[in-house]
N, C-alpha and C positions, 0 to 999 in steps of 0.2 A: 793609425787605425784604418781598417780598411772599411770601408765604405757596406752597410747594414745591405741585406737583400730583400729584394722588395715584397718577398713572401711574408718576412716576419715585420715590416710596418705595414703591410695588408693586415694583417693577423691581430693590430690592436685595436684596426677599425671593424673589423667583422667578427672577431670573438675574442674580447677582453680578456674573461678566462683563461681562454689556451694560450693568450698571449702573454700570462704572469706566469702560468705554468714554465711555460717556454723559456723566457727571460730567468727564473728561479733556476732552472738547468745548466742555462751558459754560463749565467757566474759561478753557482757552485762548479763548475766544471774549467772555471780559468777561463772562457772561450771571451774573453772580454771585446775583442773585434767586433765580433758580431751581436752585440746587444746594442739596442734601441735606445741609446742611450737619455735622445733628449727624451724619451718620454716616459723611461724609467723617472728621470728628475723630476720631470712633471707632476710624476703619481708618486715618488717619497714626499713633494711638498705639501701635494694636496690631500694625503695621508695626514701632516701636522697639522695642515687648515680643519680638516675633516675633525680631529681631536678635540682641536680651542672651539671651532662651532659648538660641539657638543656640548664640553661645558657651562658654556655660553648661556645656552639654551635651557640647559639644565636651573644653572643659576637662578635665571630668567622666569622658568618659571616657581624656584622658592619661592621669589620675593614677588612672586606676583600673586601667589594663595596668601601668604603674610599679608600683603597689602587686602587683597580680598576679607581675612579675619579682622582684617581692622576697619575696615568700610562697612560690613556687616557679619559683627559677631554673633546675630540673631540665625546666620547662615552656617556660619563655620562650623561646620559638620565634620563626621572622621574621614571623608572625602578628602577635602581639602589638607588633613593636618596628614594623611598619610600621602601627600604630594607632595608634601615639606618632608618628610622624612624622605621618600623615595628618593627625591631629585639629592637633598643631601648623600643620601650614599652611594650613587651613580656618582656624583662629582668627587664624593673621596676616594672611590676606587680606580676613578682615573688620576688623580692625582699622586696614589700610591703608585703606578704605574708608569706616571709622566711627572715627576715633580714639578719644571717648568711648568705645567697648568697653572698651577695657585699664583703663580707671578702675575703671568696673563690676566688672573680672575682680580687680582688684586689689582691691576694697574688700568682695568676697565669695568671695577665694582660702581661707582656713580653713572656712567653714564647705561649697563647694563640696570641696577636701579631705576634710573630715571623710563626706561625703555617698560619695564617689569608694570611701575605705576601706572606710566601711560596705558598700557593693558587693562590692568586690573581696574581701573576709572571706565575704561570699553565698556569693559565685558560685565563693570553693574551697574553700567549707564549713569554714571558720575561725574563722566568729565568736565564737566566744571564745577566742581565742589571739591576739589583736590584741597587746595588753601582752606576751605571751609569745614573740612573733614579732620582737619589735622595735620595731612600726609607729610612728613618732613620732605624738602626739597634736596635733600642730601642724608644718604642712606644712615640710617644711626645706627647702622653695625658694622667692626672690622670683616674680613674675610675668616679673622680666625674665632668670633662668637657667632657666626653664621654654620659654621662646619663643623664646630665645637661644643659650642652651647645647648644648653637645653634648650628644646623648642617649644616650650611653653614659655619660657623667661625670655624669647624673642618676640613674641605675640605683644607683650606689652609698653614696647615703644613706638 
């Protein structure tokens, strides 16, 4: 391979853009020499990272209005219960998209829980009344009564 020009790694420091544009060009066109390569790699990884953050996040904040209906159901408004629906079908529709997500969400459902609670103890100034509240230390649902389930029959664990 011959060695990239220094016009097109300019090009990903001064306009990202025109520098995918660019990149989308030469490979459709076979010019494989001249693509950028390491940082094509960079930006397909951080494209997947970009993905699982979401999820993540999404998740994240389900179980974190859950947790909130459950610290104060005198609050749990349709506010909260349509941030449980939201975030659920944001994370189904990436997962129909990306199957691997659900592995991800499954193989970092506790410790995204655990992160979710700590939150939701925040944000109703509970934090230390977690044990005294109930909150189980380990999430009481699969990934698949989270994404699946009625969201009212989640409220109640």
């Amino acid at each position: 391979m011959k060695a990239m020009g220094t016009t097109t790694k300019t090009l990903y420091d001064t306009d990202f853009v025109e520098w995918t544009a660019h990149m989308a060009e030469l490979l459709r066109e076979g010019r494989f020499d001249e693509v950028d390569l390491e940082h094509v790699v960079e930006e397909i990884e951080d494209l997947g990272n970009s993905e699982r953050s979401a999820v993540w996040s999404q998740l994240t904040r389900m179980l974190m209005h859950m947790t909130k209906v459950r610290i104060q159901p005198e609050r749990a408004g349709a506010s909260w219960r349509s941030s449980i629906v939201d975030a659920r079908r944001e994370i189904t529709i990436k997962i129909r998209h990306s199957p691997s997500l659900r592995r991800h969400l499954e193989d970092n459902l506790q410790e995204i829980y655990r992160g979710a609670v700590r939150d939701a103890l925040a944000e109703t100034g509970q934090e230390k009344r977690g044990k005294e509240l109930g909150i189980p230390a380990q999430c009481p649902w699969s990934l698949s009564e989270l994404l699946d389930g009625d969201v009212s029959d989640l409220e109640t664990r």
